[in-house]
N, C-alpha and C positions, 0 to 999 in steps of 0.2 A: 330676806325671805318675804318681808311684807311689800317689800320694793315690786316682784315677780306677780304675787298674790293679788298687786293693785293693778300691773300690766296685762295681767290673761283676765281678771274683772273688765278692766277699760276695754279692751278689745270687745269682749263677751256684749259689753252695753252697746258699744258702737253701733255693732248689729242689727240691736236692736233696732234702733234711731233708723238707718237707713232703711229696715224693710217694711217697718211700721208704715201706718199711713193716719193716724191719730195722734194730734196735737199732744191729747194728755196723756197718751203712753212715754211719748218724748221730755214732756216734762218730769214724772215720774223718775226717769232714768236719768235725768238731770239731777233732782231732786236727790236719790241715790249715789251718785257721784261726787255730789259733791260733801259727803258725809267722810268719805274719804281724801282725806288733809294731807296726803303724802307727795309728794312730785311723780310724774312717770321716772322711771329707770332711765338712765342716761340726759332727763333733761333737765336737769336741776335736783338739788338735796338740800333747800332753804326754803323756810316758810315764806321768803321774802323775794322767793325768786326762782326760775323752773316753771315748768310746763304742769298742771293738774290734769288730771281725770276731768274734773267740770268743762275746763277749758276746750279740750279736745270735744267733748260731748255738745258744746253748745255750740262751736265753729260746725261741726258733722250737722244738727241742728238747721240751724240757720239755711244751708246750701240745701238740706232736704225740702224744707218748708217754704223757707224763704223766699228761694226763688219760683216756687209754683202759688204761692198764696203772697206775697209781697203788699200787695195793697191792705189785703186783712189784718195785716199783722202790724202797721199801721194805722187803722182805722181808730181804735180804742185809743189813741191819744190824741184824737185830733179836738176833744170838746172837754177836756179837764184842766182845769188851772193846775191840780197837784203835777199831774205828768210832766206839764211844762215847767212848771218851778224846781222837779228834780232834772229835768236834763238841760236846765237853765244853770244848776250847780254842777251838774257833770261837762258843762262848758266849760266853768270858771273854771274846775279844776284841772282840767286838761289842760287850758290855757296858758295859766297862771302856771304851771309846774315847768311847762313846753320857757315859757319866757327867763323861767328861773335855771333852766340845762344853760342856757345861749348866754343871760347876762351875767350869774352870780357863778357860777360853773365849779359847782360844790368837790371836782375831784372824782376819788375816789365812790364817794357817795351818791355821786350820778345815775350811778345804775339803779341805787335805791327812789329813788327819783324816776325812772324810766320803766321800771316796773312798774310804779303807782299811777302812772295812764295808760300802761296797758290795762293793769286793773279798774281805770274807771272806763276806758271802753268796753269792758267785761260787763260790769252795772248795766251801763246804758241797753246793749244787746239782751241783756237778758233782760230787764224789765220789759222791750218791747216783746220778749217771746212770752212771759208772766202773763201779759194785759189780755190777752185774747177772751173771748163771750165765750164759754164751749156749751153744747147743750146737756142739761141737768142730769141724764144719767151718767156723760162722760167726765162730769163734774164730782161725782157723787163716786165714780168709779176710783177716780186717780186721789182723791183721799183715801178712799179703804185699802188703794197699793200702796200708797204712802203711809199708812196706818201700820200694814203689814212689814214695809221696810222696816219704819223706826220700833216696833216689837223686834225684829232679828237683830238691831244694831244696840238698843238698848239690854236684850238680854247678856247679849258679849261683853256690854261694856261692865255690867253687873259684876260676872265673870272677872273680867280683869281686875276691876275695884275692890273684891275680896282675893286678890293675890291667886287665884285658880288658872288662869293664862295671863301671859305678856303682851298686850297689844299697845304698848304705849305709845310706840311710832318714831321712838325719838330719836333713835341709830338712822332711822330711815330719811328722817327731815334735817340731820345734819347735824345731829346735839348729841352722840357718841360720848364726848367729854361729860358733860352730864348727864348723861344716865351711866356712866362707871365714879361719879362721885357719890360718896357715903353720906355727903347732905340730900344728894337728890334723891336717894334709891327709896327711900323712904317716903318718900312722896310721890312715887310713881306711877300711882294710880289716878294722879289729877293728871294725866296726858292718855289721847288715847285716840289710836290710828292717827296720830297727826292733832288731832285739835286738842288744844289747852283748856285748862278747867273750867274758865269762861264760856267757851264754847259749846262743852261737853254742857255745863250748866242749862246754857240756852236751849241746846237742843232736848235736854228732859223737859226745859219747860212748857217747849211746844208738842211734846209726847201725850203730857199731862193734857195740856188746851186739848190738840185733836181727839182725844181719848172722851172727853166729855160731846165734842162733837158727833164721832160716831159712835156715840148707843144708843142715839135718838132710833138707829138700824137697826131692826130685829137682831137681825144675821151677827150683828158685832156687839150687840149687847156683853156678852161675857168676854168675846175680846176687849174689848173696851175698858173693861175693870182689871182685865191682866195687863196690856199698854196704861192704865192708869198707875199701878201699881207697881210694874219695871222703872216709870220714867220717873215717881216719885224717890222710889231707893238709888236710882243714878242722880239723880237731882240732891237727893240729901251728901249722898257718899263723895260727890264728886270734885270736893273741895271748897268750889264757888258759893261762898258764903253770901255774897251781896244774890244772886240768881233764888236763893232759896230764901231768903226775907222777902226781893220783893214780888216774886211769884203769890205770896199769901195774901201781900200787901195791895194788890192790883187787881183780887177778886173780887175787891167793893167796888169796881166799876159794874160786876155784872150784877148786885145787888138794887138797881139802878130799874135791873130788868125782869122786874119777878115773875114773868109767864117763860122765862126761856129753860131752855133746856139744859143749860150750865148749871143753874142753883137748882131745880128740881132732882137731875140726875145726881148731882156733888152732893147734893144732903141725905137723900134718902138710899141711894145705891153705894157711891164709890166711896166714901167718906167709912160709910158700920166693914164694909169690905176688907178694907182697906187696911183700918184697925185692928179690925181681927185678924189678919194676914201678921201683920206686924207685932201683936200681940203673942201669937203662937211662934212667930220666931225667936223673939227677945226669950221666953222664957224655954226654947229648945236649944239655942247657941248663945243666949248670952253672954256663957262664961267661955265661951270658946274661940269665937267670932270677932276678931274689933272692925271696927266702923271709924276704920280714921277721919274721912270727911266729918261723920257725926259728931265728934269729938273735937274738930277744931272747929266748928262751928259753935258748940255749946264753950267752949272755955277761953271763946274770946271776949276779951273786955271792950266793946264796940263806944262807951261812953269816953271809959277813959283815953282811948287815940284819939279820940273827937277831939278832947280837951288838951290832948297832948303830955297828958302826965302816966301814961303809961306806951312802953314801945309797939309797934307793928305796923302792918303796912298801912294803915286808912291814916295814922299821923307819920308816915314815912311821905304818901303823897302827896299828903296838905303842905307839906314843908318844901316838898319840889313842883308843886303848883305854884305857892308864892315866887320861889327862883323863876319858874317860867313867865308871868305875870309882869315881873319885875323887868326881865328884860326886854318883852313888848313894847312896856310902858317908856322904854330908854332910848328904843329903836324902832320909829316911827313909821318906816315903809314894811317893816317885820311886822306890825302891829296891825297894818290896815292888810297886808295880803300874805302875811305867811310863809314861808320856807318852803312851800310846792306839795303835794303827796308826796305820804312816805317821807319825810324829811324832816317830821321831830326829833329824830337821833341827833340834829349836828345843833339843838342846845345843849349836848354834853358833849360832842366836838369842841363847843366852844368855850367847853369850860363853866356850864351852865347846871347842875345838876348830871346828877347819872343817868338817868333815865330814858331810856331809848323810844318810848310810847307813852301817851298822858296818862293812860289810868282814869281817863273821863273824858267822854266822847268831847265834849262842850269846850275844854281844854285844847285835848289832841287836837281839831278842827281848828278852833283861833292859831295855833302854834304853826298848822300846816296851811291852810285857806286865808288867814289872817278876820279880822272884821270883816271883811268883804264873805268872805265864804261860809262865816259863821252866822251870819244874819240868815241868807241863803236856807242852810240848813233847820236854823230856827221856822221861819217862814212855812217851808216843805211840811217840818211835825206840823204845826197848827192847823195847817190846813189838809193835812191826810187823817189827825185825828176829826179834825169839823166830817167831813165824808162821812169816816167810821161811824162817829155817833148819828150824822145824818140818815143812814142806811139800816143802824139798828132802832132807831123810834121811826122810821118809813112804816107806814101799816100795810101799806103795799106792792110794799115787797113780799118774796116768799120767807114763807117759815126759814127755809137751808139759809137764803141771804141774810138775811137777820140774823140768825145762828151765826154762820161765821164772821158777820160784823160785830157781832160780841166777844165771840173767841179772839180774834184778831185787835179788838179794841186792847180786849188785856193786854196782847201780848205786846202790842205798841206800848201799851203804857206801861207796863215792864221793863222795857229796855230803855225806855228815856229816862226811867227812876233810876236801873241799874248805870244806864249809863254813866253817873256820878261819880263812881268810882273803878269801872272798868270800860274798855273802847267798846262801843257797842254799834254806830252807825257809820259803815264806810270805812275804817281803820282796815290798811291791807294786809298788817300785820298778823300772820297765824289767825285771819278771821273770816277768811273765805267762806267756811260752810255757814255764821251767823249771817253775810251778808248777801246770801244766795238765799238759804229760807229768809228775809226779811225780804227780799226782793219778789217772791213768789206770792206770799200772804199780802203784799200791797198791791201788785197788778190782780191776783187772782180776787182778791175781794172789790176791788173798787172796779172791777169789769163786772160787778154785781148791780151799779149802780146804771140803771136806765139812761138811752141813749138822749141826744134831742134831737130833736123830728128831724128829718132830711136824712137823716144817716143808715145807709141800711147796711147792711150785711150780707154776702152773696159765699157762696161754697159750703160743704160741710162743717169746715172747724167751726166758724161762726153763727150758728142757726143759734137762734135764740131763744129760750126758754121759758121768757115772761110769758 
């Protein structure tokens, strides 16, 4: 059903894309697409492989745009070191993966390998369609669509997370087996349309960010405090226990910033709101209602897996991080370049750990990219978070630029925290829709940061707003 439901949706957005003649309606519809994790009908039933929604939209995309604006769409990377240091790693990995098909020639596993460059040619594509200048009302417009998406997808997912509908996706991405197993069924509110509880986590987090963003707008003020309050109860419910520590955890960057609009609106608005919302539930359904995410989040022992004298997964992955570690350190060409994308699974091919993905970005990367690709990567944060805080102490910049290089600062710094213990940057694994919003919040914000001289701008998309 969900299969159909995502097929006459895709079509429906296509449409859109090609009649449009605006950048950020295009993105919008992107951005929407890819919220939905499931394959088209017929081309694939694997998170690991198949045709998306996103994909179709941003190829339709590209031919619309692309070829009548081409130079523009371009222009925005020609004078940033961060752009080039990411499609300087989306070299390596393409490269590096392409040399790992011809010389080590994994088999079966190939195809897992063959997916993960179509996947970083995906990246690369879409950052260049991210990066564009738009000007400030079409700027200001395509968050409040996008504000209004993630209110409809976050209220559904609510819905599902208290057992109300079934949207978990997971007959549809190919996991039938588990979802008619009696371990999973109970847990089947951590999946939803396709993306995993990670995911789902991520995407409340960024609910939460944009929600603070737009009530600076009249017009969204009270939307604002409802999208704060959806994405907080999918955030808490949604399983992802690391996504909901370090969301709170990552707020002290904007404390940094005491005239912004993040700490004025969170303390005085959405924060007493918010409470009382929460407060009038707990005492109307308390006894009626459970809150399984709530619930494994409070009664886990987070110190003692650290230390490893109590079981679960944070010392289930420390123990198969040293396996992986170990064999790097054993096997020296592995160590310096990796197994390819996509291709941590064949350490447990090899009899390495079971584990088919690191469980942390920093990990996954060395195992796949090797040293070579993980410096890379390291490199890229440093210098995308330098921009971010560059752009939020800019005095002259606009107030909105500012704003979202704060919002956007946390959420980086969010995912490099979370990363630790789940795949948060680039992993292709069931993480399409985190690597699509991280890919939008990096072009769209750093297209924030002032051009240098020589460089102009010609057509409507590009008019510039300074």
């Amino acid at each position: 059903m969900l299969h159909y439901l995502g097929f006459t949706f895709s079509v429906l957005a296509l449409i859109i894309i090609i009649r449009t003649k605006k950048v950020s309606t295009a993105i919008t519809v992107l951005l929407t697409l890819s919220l939905w994790n499931i394959p088209l009908v017929m081309l694939g039933n694997s998170a690991t492989a198949g045709i998306f929604p996103v994909d179709i939209g941003l190829a339709v995309a590209l031919v619309n745009f692309g070829l009548k604006y081409r130079h523009q769409l371009q222009s925005s990377l020609k004078s940033k070191l961060v752009y080039k240091t990411f499609l300087l790693l989306a070299l390596y990995a393409i490269l590096r993966t392409g040399v790992a098909l011809i010389t080590d020639d994994y088999g079966y596993y190939n195809k897992f390998l063959m997916y993960g460059i179509i996947r970083w040619f995906t990246f690369v594509f879409l950052l260049i369609f991210f990066c564009q200048r738009l000007r400030k009302k079409d700027q200001v417009r395509l968050l409040i669509k996008f504000g209004w998406v993630l209110l409809f997808y976050l209220f559904f997912a609510v819905l599902h997370q208290f057992s109300v509908i079934d949207l978990s996706g997971l007959v549809e991405t190919g996991h039938s087996s588990v979802y008619q197993s009696s371990y999973f069924i109970k847990g089947i509110y951590r999946s939803y349309l396709g993306n995993n509880s990670a995911s789902i986590g991520f995407i409340a987090s960024v609910g939460i960010l944009l929600s603070l963003l737009l009530a600076g707008y009249a017009k969204w003020k009270y939307k604002a405090i409802l999208l704060f309050t959806m994405a907080s109860t999918a955030l808490i419910n949604s399983g992802s226990r690391t996504d909901s520590i370090t969301i709170l955890i990552c707020f002290a960057w904007a404390l940094i910033f005491p005239k912004s609009i993040l700490i004025r609106f969170l303390v005085k608005k959405v924060i007493p709101v918010f409470l009382v919302i929460i407060s009038i539930s707990w005492f109307a359904f308390g006894d009626t209602v459970e809150i399984p995410g709530l619930t494994r989040l409070v009664n886990t022992n987070f110190i003692g897996q650290y230390h490893g004298t109590t079981d679960g997964t944070l010392n289930y992955r420390q123990i198969h991080w040293g396996i992986a570690q170990r064999y790097l350190f054993d096997n020296p060409e592995k160590n310096l370049f990796g197994f390819g994308v996509n291709g941590y699974r064949l350490l447990s091919v090899k009899g390495y750990g079971s584990m088919g993905y690191g469980h942390n970005t920093f990990m996954h990367t060395w195992v796949e990219l090797g040293l070579i690709g993980l410096s890379l990567l390291i490199v890229w944060l440093i210098l995308l978070l330098h921009y971010l805080f560059s752009l939020a102490n800019n005095k002259r910049s606009s107030p909105f630029a500012r704003n979202l290089a704060i919002i956007t600062l946390v959420l980086f710094s969010q995912r490099i925290l979370s990363g630790l213990t789940i795949d948060t940057f680039f992993a292709t694994d069931n993480m399409l829709t985190m690597n699509v919003f991280i890919l939008f919040f990096f072009g769209f914000t750093l297209a924030q940061v002032p051009q240098k001289k020589g460089i102009t701008f010609k057509g409507k998309i590009n008019q510039c707003h300074d």
